[in-house]
SERO-4910 file (N, C-alpha, C, O; in steps of 0.05 Angstrom, whole numbers):
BEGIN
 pado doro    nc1    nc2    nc3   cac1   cac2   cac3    cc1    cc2    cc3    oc1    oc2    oc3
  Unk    A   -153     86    235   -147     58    239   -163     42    218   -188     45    219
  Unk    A   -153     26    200   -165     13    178   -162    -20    190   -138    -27    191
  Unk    A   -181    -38    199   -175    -52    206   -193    -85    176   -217    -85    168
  Unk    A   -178    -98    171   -194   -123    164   -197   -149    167   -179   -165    174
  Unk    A   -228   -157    157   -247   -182    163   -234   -192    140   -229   -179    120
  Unk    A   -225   -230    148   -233   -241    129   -255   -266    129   -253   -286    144
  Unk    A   -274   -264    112   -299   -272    101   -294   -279     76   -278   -269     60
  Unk    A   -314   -302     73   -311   -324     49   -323   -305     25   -345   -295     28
  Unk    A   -304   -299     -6   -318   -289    -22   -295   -278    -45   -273   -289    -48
  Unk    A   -304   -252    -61   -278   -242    -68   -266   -216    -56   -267   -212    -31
  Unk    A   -258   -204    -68   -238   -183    -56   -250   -148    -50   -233   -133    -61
  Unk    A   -263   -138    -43   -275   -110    -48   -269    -93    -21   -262   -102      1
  Unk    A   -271    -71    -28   -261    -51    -18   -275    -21     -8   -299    -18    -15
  Unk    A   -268     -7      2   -288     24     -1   -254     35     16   -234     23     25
  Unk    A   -263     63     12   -248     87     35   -268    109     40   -286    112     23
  Unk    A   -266    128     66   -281    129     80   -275    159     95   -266    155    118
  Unk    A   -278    182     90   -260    198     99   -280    225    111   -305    224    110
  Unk    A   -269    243    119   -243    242    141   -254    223    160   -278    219    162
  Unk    A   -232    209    176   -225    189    191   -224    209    223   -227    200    245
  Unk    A   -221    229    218   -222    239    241   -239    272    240   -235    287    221
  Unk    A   -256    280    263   -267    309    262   -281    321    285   -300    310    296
  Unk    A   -272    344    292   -287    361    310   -318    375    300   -324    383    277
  Unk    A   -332    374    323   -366    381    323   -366    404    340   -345    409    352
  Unk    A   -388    420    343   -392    430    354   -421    420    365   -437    406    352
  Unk    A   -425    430    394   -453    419    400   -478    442    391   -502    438    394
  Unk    A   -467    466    379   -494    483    361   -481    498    344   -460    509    349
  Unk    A   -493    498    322   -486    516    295   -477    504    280   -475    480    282
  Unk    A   -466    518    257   -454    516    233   -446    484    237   -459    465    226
  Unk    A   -422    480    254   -404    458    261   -420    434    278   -406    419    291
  Unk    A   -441    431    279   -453    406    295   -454    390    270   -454    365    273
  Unk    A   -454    397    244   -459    374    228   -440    376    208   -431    397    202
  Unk    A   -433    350    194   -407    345    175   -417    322    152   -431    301    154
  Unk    A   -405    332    134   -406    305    117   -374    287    117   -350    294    118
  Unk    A   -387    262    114   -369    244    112   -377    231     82   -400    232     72
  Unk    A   -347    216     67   -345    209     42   -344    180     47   -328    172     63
  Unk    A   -359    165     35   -349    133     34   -347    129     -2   -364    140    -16
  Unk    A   -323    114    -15   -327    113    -42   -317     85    -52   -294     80    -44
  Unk    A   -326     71    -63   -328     39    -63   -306     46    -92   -307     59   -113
  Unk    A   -285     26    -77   -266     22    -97   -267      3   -118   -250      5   -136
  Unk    A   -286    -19   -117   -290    -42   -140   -297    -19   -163   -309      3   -165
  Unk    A   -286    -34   -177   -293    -27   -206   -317    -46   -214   -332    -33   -228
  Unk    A   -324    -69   -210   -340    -84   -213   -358   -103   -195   -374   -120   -201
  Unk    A   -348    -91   -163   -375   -107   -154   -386    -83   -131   -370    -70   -117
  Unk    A   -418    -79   -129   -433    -63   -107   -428    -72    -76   -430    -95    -66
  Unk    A   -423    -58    -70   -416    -64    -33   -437    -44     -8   -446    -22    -15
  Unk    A   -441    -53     10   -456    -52     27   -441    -40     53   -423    -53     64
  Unk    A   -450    -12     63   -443      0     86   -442     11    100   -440     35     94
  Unk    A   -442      5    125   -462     16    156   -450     34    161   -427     26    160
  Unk    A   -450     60    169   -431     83    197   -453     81    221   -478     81    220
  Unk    A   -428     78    250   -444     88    266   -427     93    278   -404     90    271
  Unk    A   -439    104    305   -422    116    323   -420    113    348   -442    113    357
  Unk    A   -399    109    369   -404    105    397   -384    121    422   -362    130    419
  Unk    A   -398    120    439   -380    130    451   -358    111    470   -359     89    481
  Unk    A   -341    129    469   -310    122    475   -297    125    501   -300    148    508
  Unk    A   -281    108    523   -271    111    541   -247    102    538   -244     89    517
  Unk    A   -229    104    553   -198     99    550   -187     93    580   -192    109    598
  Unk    A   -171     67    586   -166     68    616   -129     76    605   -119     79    583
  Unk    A   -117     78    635    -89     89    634    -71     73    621    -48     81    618
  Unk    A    -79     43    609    -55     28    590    -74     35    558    -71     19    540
  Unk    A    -87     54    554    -95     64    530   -118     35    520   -119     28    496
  Unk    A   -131     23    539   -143     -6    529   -178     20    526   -184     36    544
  Unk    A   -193     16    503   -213     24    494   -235     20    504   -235     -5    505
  Unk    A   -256     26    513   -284     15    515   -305     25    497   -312     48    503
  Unk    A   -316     16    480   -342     34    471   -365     26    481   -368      3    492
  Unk    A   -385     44    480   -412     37    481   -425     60    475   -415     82    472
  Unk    A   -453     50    472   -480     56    454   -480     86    463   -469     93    484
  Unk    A   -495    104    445   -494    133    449   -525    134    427   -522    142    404
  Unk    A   -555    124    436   -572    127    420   -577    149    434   -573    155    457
  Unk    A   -592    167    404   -603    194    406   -577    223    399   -580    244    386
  Unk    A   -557    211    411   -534    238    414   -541    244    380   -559    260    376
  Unk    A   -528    234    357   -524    236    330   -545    228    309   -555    206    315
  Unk    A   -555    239    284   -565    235    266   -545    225    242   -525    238    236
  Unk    A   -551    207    233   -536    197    211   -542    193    189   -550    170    186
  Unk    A   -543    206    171   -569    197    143   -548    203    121   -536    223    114
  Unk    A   -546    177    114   -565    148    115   -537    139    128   -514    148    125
  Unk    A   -548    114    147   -534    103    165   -517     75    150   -496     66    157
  Unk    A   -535     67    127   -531     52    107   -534     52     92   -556     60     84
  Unk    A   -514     43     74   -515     56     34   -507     36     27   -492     24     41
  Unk    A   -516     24     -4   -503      7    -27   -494     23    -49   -508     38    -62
  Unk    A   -471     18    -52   -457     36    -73   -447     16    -96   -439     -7    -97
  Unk    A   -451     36   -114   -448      9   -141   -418     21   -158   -408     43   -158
  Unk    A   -411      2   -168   -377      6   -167   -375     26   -182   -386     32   -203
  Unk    A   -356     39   -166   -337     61   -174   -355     89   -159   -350    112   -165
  Unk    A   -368     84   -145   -389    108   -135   -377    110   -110   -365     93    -96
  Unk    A   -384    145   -106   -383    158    -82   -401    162    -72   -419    166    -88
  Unk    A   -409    163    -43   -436    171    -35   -427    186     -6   -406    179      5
  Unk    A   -441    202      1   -440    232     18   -458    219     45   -482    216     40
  Unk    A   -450    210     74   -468    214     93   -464    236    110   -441    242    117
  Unk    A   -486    250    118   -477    262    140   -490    262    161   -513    253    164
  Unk    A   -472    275    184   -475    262    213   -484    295    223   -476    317    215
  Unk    A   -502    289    241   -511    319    260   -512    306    284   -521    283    287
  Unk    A   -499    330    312   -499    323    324   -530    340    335   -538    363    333
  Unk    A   -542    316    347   -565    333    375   -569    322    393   -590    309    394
  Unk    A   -547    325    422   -553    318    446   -544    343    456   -525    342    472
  Unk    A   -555    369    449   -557    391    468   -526    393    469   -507    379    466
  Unk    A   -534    422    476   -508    449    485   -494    425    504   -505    412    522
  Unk    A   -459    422    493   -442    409    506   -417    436    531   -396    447    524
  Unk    A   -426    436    549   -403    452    562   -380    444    579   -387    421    586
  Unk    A   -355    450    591   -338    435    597   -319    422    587   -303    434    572
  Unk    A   -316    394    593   -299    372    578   -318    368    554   -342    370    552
  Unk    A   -291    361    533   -301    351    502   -317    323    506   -307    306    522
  Unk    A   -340    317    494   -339    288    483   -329    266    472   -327    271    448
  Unk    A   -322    247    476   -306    232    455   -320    203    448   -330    188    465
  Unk    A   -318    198    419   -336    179    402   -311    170    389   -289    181    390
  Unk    A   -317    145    376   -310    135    343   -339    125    333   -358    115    345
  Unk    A   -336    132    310   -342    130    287   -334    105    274   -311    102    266
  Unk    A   -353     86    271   -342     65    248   -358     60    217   -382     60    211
  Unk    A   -341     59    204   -349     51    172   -341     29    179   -321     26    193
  Unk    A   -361      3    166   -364    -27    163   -368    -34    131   -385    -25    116
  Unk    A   -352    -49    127   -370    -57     96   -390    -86    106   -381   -105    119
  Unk    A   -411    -85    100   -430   -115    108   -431   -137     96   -434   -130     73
  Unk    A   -429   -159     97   -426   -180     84   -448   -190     71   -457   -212     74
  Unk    A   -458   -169     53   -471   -182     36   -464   -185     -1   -455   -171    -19
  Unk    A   -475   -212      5   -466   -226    -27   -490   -215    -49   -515   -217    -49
  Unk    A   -469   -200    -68   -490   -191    -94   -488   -204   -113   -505   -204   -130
  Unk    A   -465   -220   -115   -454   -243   -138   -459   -268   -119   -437   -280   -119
  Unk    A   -475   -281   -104   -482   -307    -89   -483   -330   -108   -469   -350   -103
  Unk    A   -500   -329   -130   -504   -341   -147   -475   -354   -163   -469   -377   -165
  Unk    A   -465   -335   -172   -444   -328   -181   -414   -345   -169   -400   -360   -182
  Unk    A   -410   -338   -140   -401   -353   -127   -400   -382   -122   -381   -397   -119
  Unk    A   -432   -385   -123   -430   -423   -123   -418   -434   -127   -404   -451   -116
  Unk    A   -423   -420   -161   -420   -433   -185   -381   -438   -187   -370   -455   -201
  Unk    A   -370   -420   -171   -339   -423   -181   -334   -429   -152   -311   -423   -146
  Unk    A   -346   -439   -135   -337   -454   -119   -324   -427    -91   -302   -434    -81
  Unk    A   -331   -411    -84   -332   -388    -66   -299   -389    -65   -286   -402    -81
  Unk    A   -287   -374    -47   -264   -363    -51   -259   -354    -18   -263   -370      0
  Unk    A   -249   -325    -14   -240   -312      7   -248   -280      0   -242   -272    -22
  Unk    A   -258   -266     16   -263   -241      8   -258   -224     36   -265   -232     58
  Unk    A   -247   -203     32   -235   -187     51   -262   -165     58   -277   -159     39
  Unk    A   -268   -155     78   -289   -134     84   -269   -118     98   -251   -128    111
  Unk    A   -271    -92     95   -263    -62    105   -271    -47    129   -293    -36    129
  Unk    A   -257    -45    150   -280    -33    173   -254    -11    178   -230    -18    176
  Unk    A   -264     14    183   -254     39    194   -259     46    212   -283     50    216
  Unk    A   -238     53    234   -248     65    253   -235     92    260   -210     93    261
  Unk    A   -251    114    264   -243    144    263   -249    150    295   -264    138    310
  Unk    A   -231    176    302   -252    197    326   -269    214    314   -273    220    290
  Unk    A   -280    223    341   -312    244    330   -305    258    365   -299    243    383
  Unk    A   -307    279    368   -302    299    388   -322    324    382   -322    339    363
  Unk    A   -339    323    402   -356    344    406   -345    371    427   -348    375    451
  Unk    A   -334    383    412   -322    400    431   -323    425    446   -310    442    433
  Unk    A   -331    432    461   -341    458    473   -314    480    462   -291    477    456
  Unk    A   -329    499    463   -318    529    452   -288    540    463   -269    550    451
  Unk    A   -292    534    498   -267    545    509   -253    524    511   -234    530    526
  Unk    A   -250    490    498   -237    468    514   -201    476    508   -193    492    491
  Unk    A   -187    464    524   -159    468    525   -145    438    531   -160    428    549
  Unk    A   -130    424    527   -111    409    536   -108    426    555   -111    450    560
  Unk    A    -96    398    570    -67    416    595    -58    384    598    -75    367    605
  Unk    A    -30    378    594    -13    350    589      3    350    605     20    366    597
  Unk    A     10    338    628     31    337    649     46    315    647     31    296    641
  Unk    A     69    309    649     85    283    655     82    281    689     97    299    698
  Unk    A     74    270    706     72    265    723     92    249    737    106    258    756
  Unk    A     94    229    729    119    225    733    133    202    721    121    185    707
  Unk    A    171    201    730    179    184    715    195    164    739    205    172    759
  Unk    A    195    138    732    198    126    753    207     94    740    195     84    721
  Unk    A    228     83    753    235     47    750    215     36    754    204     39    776
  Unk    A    200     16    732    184    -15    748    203    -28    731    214    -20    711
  Unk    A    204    -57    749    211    -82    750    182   -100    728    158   -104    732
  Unk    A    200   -106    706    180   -123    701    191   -150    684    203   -148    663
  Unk    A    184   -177    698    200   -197    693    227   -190    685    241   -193    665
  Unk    A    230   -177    716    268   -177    715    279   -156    707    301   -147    713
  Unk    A    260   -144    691    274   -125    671    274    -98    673    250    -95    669
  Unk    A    282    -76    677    280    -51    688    276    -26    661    292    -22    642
  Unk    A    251    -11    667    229     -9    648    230     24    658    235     25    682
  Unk    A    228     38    652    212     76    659    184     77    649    175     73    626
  Unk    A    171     83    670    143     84    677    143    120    676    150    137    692
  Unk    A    132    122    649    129    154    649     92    149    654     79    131    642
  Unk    A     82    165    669     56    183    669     44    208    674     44    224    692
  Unk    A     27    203    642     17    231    635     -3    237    641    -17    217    637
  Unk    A    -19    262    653    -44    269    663    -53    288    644    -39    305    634
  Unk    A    -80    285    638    -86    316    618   -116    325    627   -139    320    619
  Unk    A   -103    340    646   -130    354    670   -139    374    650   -151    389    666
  Unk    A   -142    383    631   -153    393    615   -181    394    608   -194    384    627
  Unk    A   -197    403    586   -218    394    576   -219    384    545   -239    380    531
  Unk    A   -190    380    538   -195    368    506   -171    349    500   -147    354    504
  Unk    A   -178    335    492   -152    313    480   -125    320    483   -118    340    496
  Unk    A   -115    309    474    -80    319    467    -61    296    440    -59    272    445
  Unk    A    -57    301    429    -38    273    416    -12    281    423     -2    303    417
  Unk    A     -2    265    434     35    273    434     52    275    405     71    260    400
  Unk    A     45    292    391     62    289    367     96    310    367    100    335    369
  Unk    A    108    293    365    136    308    366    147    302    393    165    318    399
  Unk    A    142    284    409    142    284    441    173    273    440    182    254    428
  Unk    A    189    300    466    217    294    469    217    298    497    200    313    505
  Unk    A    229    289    509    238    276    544    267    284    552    288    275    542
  Unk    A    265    301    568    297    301    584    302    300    613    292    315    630
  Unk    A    321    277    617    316    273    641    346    277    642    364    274    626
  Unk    A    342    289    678    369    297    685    368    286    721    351    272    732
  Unk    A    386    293    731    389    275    765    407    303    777    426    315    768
  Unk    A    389    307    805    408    327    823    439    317    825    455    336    825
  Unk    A    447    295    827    477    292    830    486    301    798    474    306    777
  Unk    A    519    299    809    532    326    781    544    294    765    546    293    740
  Unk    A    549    276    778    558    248    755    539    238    734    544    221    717
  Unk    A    508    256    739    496    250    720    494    261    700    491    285    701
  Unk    A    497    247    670    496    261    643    470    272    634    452    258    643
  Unk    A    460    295    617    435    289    622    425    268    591    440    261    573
  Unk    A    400    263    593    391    243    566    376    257    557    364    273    572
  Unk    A    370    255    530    341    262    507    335    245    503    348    230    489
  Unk    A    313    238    516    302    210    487    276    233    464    266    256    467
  Unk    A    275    217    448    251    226    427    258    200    405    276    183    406
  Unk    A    245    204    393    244    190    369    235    157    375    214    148    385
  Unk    A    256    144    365    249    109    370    258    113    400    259     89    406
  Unk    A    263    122    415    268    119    440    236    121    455    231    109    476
  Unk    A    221    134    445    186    138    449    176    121    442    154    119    453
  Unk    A    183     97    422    158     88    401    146     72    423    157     59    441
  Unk    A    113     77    417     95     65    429     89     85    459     79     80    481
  Unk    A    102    112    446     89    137    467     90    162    451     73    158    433
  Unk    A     98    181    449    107    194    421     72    185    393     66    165    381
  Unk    A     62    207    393     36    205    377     12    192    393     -9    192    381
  Unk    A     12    181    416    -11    168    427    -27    189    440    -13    209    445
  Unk    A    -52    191    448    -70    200    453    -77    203    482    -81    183    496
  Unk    A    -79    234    496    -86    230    516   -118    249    520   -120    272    509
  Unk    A   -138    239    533   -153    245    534   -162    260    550   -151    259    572
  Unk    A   -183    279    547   -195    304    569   -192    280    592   -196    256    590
  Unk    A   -183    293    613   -193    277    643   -183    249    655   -192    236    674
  Unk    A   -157    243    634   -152    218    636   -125    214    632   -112    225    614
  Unk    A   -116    192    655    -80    188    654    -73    167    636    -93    154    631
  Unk    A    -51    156    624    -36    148    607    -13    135    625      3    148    638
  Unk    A    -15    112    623     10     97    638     35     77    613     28     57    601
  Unk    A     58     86    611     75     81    586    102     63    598    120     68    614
  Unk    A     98     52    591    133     29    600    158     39    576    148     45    555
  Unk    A    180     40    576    194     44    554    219     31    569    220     35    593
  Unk    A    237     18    558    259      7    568    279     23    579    292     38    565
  Unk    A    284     22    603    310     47    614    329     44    611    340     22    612
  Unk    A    341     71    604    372     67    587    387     57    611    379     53    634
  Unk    A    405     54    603    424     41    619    440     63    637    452     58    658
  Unk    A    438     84    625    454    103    643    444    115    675    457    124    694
  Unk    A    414    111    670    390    117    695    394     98    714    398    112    734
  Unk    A    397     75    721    400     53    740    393     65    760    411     76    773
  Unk    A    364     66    770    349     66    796    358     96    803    356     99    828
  Unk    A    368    123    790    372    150    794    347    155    802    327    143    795
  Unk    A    349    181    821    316    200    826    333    213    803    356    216    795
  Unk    A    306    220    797    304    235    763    285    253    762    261    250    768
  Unk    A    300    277    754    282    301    751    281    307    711    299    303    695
  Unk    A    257    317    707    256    318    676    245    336    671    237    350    689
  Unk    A    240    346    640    229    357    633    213    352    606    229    340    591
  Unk    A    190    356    594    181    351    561    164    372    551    148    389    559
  Unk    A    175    365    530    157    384    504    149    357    482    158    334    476
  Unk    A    123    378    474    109    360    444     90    379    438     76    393    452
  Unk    A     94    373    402     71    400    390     55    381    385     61    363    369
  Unk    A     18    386    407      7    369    404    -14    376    379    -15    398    369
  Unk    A    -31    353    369    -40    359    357    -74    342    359    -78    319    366
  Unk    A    -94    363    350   -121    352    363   -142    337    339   -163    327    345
***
């Protein structure tokens, strides 16, 4: 997720990679480097990583908060002078993780500091864009597994409008992304045809994220052919972690 600030100035940039990565909580894999590389050709930029941990309720709405001690970050902050790459890396040390995975993001910030201030005055300041990234970070125990259920599929009413309420459970111990996610629903009576949805028939379910230990609640507009049917289904998706 590349998201941006706009702040009074000129235009600068960085990228920031990988955006996403598994840890282990001992060995080889507790620690990783990450790349940040300042795309100005001509001006030095300023920028923080840190990290937090992550919760997710069933309409996919986010919470973070503070996780001091879990991670080492060196250097947590760097000035890079244009056209430079610079290497941080992250170790994890909050002890042997067993069970369910952890789940973090990771953010790269560029900071708003002026190295041309002076400079600016003088031409009368401008608009300048700042860069913030936000990645996952998953500490993941050795044996974790998905396990992704559609739980169920069902009509809500919402302002009038008649909606399929699919929900997904993933009693598991490790994430899941729905990538490739296809739906077939069929009805014990024989007048019913059966349906596929996948594709734009998913969007805004199809690639979203379900988490160790946590349900996923999805609205998608019901076809027209369903009208208040009991509906039995089935799905597949090659997920990906």
């Amino acid at each position: 997720m590349l998201l941006l600030l706009l702040l009074p100035g000129g235009l600068w940039g960085f990228t920031f990679s990988p955006i996403s990565q598994d840890f282990s909580s001992e060995g080889r894999d507790s620690s990783h480097v990450f790349t940040i590389h300042n795309d100005s050709q001509t001006e030095r930029i300023a920028v923080k990583v840190s990290l937090w941990k992550r919760t997710m309720d069933e309409e996919g709405r986010e919470e973070l908060s503070p996780c001091p001690g879990e991670f080492l970050i060196y250097p947590a902050q760097s000035i890079l002078a244009p056209g430079e790459e610079r290497s941080v890396r992250i170790k994890w040390q909050g002890g042997p993780v067993t069970g369910r995975e952890r789940n973090y993001r990771i953010v790269a910030e560029q900071l708003p500091v002026d190295f041309q201030e002076e400079n600016v005055r003088e031409e009368g300041g401008g608009i300048r864009f700042t860069f913030r990234y936000e990645g996952s970070l998953y500490v993941v125990p050795r044996e974790a597994r998905a396990d992704v259920s559609l739980e169920s599929v069902k009509t809500e009413y919402r302002d009038g409008e008649p909606y399929l309420a699919l929900v997904f459970e993933n009693r598991g111990s490790r994430h899941a992304i729905l990538n490739q996610l296809e739906i077939r629903l069929d009805s014990p009576y024989d007048n019913f045809e059966t349906i596929s949805l996948e594709g734009e028939d998913l969007a805004g379910v199809s690639g979203e994220n379900i988490l160790a230990g946590n349900r996923r609640v999805f609205l998608i507009p019901e076809p027209p052919a369903v009208q208040g049917e009991d509906l039995l289904w089935q799905f597949s998706f090659s997920p990906v972690y």
